[in-house]
C-alpha positions as CSV (number, residue, x, y, z in Angstrom):
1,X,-28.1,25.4,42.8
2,X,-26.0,22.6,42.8
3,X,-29.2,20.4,41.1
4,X,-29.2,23.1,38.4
5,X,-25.7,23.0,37.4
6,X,-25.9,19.1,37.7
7,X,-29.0,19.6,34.9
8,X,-26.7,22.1,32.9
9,X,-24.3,19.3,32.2
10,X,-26.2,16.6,31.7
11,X,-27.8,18.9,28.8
12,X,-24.1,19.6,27.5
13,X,-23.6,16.3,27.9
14,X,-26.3,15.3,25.5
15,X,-25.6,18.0,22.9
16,X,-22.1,16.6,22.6
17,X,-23.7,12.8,22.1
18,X,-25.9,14.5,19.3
19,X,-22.5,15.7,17.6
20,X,-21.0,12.4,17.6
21,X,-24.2,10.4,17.0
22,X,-24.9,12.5,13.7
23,X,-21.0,12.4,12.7
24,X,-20.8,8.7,13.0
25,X,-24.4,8.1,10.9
26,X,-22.4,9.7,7.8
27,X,-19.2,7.6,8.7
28,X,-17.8,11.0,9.1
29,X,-15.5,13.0,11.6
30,X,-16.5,16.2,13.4
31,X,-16.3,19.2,10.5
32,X,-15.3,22.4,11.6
33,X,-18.2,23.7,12.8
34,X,-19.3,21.2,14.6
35,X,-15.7,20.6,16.3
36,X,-15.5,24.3,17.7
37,X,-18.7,24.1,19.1
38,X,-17.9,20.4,20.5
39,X,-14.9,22.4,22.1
40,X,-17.1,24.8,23.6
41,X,-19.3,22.5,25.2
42,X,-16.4,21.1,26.6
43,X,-14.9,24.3,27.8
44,X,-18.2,25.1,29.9
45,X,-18.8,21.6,31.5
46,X,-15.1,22.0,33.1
47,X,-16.1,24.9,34.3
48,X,-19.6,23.5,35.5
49,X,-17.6,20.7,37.1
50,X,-15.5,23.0,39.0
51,X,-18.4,24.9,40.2
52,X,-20.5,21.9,41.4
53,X,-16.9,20.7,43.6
54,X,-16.6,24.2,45.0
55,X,-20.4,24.0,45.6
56,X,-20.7,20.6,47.5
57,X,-16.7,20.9,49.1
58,X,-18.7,24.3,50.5
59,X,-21.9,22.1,51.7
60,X,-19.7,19.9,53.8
61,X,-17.7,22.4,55.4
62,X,-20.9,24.5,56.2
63,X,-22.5,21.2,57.7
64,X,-19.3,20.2,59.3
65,X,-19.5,24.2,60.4
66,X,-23.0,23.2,62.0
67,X,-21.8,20.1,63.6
68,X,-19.7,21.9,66.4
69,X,-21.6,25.2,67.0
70,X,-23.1,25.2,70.3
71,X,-26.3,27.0,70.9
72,X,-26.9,29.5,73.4
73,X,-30.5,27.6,74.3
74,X,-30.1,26.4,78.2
75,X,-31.1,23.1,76.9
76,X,-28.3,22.7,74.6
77,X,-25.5,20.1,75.4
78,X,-22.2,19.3,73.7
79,X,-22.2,15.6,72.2
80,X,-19.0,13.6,72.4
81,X,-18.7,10.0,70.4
82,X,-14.9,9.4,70.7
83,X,-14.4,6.2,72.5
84,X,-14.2,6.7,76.7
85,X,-10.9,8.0,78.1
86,X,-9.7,4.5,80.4
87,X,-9.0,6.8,83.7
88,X,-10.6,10.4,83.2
89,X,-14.4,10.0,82.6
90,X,-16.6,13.0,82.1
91,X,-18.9,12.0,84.7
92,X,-16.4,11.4,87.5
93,X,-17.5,11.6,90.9
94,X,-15.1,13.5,93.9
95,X,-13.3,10.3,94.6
96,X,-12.7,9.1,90.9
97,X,-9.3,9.7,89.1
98,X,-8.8,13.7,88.4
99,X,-6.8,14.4,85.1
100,X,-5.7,18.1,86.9
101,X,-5.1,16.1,90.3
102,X,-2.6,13.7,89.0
103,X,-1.1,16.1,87.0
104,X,-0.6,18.3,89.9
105,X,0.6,15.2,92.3
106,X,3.0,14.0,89.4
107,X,4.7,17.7,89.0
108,X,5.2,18.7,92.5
109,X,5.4,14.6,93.7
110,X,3.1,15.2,95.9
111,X,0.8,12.3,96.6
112,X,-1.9,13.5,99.0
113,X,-2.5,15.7,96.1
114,X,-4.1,12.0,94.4
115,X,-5.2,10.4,97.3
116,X,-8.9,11.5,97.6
117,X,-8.8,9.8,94.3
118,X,-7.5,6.5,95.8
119,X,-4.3,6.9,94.3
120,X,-1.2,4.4,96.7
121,X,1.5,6.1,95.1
122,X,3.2,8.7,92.6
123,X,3.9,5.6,90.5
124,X,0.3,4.7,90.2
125,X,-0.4,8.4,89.1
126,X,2.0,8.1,86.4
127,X,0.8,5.2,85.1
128,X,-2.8,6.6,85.5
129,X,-1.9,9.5,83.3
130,X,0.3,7.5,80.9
131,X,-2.6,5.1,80.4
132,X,-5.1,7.8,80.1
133,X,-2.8,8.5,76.8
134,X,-3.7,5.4,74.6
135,X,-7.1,6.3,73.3
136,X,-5.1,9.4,71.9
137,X,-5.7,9.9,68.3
138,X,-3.3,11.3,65.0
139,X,-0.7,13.2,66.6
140,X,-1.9,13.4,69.7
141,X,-1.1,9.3,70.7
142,X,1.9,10.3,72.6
143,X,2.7,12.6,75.9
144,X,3.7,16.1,75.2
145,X,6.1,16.4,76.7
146,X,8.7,15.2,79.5
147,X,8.4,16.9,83.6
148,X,4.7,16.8,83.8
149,X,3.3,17.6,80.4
150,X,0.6,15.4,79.5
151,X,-2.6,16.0,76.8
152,X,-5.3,15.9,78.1
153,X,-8.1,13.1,78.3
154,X,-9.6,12.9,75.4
155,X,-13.3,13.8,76.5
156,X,-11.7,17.4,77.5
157,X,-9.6,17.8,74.6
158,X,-13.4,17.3,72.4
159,X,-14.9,19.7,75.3
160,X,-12.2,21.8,74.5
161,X,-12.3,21.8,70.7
162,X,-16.1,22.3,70.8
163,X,-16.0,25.3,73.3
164,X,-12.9,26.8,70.5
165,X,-14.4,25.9,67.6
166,X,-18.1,27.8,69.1
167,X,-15.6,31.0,69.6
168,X,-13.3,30.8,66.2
169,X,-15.6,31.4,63.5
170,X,-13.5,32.5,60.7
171,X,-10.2,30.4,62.0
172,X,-12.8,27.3,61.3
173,X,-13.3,28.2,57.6
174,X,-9.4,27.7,57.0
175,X,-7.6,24.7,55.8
176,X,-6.5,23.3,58.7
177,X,-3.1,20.8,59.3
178,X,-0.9,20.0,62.4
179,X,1.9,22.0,62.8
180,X,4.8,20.0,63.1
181,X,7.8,20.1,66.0
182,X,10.4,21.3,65.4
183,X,10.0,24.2,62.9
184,X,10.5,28.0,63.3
185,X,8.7,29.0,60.2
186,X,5.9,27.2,57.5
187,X,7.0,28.1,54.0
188,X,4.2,28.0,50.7
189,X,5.8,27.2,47.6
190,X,4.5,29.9,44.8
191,X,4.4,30.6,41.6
192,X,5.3,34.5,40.4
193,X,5.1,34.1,36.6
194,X,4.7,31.3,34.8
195,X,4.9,30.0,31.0
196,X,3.9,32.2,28.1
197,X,2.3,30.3,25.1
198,X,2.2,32.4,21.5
199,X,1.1,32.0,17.9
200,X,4.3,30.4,16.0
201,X,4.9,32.8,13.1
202,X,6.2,30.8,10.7
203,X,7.3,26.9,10.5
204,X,10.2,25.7,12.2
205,X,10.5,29.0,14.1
206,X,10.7,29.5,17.8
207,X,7.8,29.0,19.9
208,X,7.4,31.3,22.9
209,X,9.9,30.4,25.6
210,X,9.5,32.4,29.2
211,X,10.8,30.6,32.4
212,X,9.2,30.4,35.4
213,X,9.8,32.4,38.5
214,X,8.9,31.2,41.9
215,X,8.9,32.3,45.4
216,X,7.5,31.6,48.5
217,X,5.0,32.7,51.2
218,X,5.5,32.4,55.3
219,X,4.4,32.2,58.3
220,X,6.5,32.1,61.6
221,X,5.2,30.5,64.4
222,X,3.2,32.2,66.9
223,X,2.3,31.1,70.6
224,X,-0.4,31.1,72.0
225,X,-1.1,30.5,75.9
226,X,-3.2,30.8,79.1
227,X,-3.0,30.3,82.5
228,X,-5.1,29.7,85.6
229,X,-3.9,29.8,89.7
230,X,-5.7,27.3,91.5
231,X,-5.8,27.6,95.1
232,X,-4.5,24.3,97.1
233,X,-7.9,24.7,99.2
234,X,-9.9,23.5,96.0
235,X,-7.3,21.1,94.2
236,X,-7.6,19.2,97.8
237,X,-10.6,20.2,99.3
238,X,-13.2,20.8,96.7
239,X,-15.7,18.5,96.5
240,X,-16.7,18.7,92.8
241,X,-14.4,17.4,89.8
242,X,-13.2,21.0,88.4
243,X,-11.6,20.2,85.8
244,X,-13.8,20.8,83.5
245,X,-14.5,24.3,84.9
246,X,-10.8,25.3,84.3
247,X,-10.3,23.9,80.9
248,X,-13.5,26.1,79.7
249,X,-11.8,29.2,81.1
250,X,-8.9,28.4,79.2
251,X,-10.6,27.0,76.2
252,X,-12.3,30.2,75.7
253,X,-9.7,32.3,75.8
254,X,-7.6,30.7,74.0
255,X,-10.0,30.0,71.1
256,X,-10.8,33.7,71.3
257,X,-6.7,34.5,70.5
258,X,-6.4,32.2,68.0
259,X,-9.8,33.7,66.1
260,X,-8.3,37.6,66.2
261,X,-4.7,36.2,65.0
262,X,-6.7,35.0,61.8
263,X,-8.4,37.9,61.8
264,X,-6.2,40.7,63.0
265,X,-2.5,39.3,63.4
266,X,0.2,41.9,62.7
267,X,2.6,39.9,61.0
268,X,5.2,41.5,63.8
269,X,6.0,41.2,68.0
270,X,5.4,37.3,67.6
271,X,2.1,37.6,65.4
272,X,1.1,36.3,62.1
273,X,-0.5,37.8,59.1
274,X,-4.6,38.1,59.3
275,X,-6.4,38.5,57.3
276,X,-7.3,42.5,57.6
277,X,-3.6,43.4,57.3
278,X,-3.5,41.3,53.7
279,X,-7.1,42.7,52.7
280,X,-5.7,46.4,53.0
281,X,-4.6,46.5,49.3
282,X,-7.9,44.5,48.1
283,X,-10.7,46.6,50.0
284,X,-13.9,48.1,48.5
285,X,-15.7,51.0,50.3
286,X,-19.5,51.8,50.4
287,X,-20.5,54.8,51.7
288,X,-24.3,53.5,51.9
289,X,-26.8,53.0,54.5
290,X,-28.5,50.4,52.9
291,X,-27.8,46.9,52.6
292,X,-29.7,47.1,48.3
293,X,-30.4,49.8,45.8
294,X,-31.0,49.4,42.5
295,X,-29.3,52.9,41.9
296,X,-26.9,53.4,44.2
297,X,-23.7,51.7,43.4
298,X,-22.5,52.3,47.0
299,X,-24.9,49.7,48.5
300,X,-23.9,47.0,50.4
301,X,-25.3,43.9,47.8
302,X,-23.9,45.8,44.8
303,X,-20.3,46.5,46.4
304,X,-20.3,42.7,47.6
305,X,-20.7,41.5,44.1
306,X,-17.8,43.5,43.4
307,X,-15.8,41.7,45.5
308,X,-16.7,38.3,45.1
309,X,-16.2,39.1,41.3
310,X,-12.5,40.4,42.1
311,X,-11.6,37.1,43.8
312,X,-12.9,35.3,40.8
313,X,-11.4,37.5,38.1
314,X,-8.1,37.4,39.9
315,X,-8.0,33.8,41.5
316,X,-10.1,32.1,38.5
317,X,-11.9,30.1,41.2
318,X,-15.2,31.6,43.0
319,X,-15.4,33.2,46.3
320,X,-17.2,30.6,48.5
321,X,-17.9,32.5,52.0
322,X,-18.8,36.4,53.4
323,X,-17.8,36.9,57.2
324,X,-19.3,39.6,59.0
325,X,-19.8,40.7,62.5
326,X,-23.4,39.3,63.7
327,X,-24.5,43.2,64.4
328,X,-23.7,43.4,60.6
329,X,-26.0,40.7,59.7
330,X,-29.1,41.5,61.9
331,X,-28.7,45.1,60.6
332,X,-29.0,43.1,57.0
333,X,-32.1,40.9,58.5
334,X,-33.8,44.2,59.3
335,X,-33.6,45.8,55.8
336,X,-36.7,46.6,54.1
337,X,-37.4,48.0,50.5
338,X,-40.1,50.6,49.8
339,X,-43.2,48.2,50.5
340,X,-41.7,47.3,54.1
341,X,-40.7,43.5,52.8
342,X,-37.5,42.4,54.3
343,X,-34.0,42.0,51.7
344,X,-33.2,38.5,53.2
345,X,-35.9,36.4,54.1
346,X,-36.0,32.7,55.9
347,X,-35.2,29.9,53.5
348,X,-39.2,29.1,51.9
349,X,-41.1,30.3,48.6
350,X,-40.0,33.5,47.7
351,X,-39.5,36.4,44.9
352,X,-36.2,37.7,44.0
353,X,-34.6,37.8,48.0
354,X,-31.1,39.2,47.9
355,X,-30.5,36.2,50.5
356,X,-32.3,33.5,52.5
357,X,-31.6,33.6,56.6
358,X,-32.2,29.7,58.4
359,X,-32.4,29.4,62.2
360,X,-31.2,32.3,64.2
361,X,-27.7,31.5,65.4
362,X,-25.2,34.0,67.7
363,X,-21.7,32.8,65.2
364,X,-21.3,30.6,62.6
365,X,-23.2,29.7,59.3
366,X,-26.3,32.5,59.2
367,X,-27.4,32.3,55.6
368,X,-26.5,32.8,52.3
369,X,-26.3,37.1,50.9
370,X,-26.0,36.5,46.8
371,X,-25.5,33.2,46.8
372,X,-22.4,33.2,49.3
373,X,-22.9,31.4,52.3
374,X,-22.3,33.9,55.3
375,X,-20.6,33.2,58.8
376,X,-20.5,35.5,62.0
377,X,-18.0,35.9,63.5
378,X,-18.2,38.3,66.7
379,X,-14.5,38.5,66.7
380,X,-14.9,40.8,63.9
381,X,-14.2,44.8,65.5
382,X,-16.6,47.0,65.2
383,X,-14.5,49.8,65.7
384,X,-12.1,49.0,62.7
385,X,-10.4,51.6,60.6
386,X,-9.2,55.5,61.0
387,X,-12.8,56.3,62.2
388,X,-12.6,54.1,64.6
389,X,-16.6,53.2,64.7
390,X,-16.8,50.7,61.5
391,X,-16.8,47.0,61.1
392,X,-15.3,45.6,58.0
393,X,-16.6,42.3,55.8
394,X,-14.6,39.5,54.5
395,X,-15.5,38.1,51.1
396,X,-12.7,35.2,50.7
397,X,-12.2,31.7,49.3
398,X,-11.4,29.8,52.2
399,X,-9.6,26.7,50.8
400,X,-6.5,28.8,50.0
401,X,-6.5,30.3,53.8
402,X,-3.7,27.7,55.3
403,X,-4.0,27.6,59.4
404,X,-1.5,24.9,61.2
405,X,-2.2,24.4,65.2
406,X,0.2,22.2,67.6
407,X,-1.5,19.3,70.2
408,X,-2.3,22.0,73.2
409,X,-0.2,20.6,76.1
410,X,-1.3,21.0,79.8
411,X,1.0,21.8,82.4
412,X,0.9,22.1,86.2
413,X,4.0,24.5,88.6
414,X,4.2,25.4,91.8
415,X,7.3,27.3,91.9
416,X,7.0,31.2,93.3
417,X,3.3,30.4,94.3
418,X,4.2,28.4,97.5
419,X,3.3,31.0,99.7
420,X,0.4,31.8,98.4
421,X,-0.8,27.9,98.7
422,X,-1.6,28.1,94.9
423,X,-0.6,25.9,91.6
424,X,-1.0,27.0,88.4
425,X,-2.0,25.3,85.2
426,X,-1.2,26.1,81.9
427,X,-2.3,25.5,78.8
428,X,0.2,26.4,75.6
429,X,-0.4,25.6,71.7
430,X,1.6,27.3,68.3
431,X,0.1,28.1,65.3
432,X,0.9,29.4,61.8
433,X,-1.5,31.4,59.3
434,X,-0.8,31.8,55.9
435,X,-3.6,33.4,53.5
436,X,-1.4,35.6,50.8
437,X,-0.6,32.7,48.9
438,X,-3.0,34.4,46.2
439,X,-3.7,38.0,46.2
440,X,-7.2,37.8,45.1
441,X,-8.1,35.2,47.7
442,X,-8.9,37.8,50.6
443,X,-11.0,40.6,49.6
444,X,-12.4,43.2,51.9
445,X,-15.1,45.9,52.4
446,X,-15.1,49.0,54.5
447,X,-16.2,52.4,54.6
448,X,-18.2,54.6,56.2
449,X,-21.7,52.6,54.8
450,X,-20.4,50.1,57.6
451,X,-20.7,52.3,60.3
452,X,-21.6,50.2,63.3
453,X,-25.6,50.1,63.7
């Protein structure tokens, strides 16, 4: 697509050399004619230019998208590049420095916590886990905090981020930023009605003169946390680094929490906005069983279209992605029309498909369903709505969903788990969401066509 549009200007490019070319052989300007339709051509290539940047911008995000999905194959492994962490490594053995060790020894000051690790002395853990610190990158250079709170190595935090990113489909698609310290609230500056420009009647009379209003849109900031009891048998006994084994626990849950409050936050008890709360007053319903049908205005394809045409006839930009449950999707796969050939077929030669499917994936980029890239998201309910047994389908523009996260900090206490012989670890982050900066940006579909397959 991006090739075609790319030949579309260079051909609008050459009608408005022609224009000049002949103008100039008759030592002549533009005459009327031939300057309105100059403007024209002019009008569509910005509009061509726009479409090819939302096209590629949309290309790197699905391959960034790509990047960090992990596949369910028992073969697959996660890939880190970052430079080494200069204590933790990821292929410590028993008696090499433990991030969850040292953090533990440093809280509670107790050394035979680090010792299996050759550690001489609680200084020697803190400068373990202060130097573990400096291959820290952005905003995460610095410790998190004072009594114990340190990031973690930078090998886990990428574990970390790989295993979230694998479980936050649509919280991925957003623009994402660091939220800073210290704030209770993000605030969007916007627009509510802007200039007015009108025909001037006469000379010297008054042109149209309407001032701006503005307001603003908010997020407060919610938390987000998890927690995991470790008994004092395996932080000193085990023989296996478990670190990693905790911060996967943790990893997936929080991930998980972060996806729904994208998704399904109630704006209220501490929650932000998601996106099914905004999308109430934008939803289309299909009461079809079928994904096509060239007569029934109900069907799945049809009511799609509608609402990627309401983003763009509301925003004046093009809705760039679809996000459905994966059941959704393989109930879309699975489609047939009259002669038993499938609706969406895998990416090849074909005739008139109402999408193209690539390699079979569990969440993430799937495909493309009329020329919208689609993402699964298995976050998505399937029980959503008064009936209680339908899933619901996001067609948005992602660059104007705004998600800020915080460094996640790592913590280790002891305190009213002594007599259990237990610590516990925690891991806390903050976020803020913000997508009703423009109404038309989140539109959604629902109904009783969308009754879970």
């Amino acid at each position: 697509m991006i090739k075609k549009l790319i030949e579309q200007r260079a051909a609008l490019k050459a009608k408005m050399a022609a224009l000049i070319d002949a103008a100039e052989a008759e030592a002549r300007g533009l005459n009327e004619t031939e300057d309105a339709e100059f403007e024209a051509h002019v009008a569509e290539l910005r509009t061509l230019d726009e479409r090819i940047a939302d096209l590629q911008e949309a290309e790197v995000r699905e391959a960034a998208a790509a990047a960090h999905h992990i596949e369910t194959r028992p073969t697959a492994t996660a890939t880190v590049v970052d430079e080494p962490n200069p204590v933790y490594r990821r292929d410590a053995s028993p008696s090499d420095p433990s991030f969850f060790r040292d953090l533990a020894a440093l809280q509670l000051n107790r050394l035979d916590f680090a010792k299996p690790t050759g550690a001489r002395s609680i200084e020697e853990v803190r400068g373990r886990l202060a130097k573990s610190q400096e291959t820290r990158a952005g905003d995460m250079t610095t410790v998190a905090g004072a009594g114990g709170e340190f990031a973690p190595p930078l090998w886990l935090v990428d574990e970390f981020v790989a295993l979230a990113r694998a479980g936050r489909v649509t919280a991925d698609l957003c623009q994402k930023d660091t939220l800073p310290t210290g704030v209770s609230s993000v605030n969007l500056p916007k627009v509510s009605t802007g200039v007015t420009a009108g025909v001037q009647a006469t000379q010297n009379s008054a042109l149209s003169d309407t001032a701006v209003t503005t307001t603003s849109v908010s997020s407060g900031i919610t938390t987000i946390g998890g927690k995991q009891i470790v008994s004092m048998q395996l932080l000193q006994q085990s023989g296996i680094p478990f670190d990693r084994v905790i911060l996967e626990d943790l990893a997936l849950a929080y991930a998980v929490q972060v996806d729904n409050q994208v998704l399904y936050g109630s704006n209220a008890s501490g929650q932000v906005r998601g996106l099914v709360g905004f999308a109430t007053n934008n939803a289309f319903t299909t009461a079809s069983p079928a994904p096509a049908s060239v007569t029934n205005a109900n069907s799945l394809y049809y009511v799609t279209q509608k609402a990627a045409a309401a983003v763009q006839t509301g925003r004046f930009l093009p809705a760039d992605s679809i996000i459905m449950h994966p059941n959704r999707w393989a109930w879309i796969l699975g489609a047939v029309d009259a002669n038993s050939r499938p609706f969406v077929i895998p990416n090849g030669s074909n005739f008139n498909p109402l999408g193209t499917t690539g390699d079979q994936v569990a969440q993430g980029p799937a495909g493309y369903f009329g020329s919208y890239a689609v993402y699964t998201d298995p976050n998505i309910s399937t029980t959503a709505n008064s009936a209680t047994n339908q899933d619901e389908i996001y067609v948005v523009r992602s660059r104007d969903l705004y998600l800020w996260e915080s460094p996640v900090q790592s913590a280790s206490f002891d305190a009213t788990y002594a007599d259990n012989a237990s610590i516990l670890f925690r891991v806390l982050g903050y976020m803020a969401f913000i997508c009703n900066r423009y109404a038309a940006s989140v539109q959604s579909i629902r109904g009783t066509g969308l009754i879970a397959p």
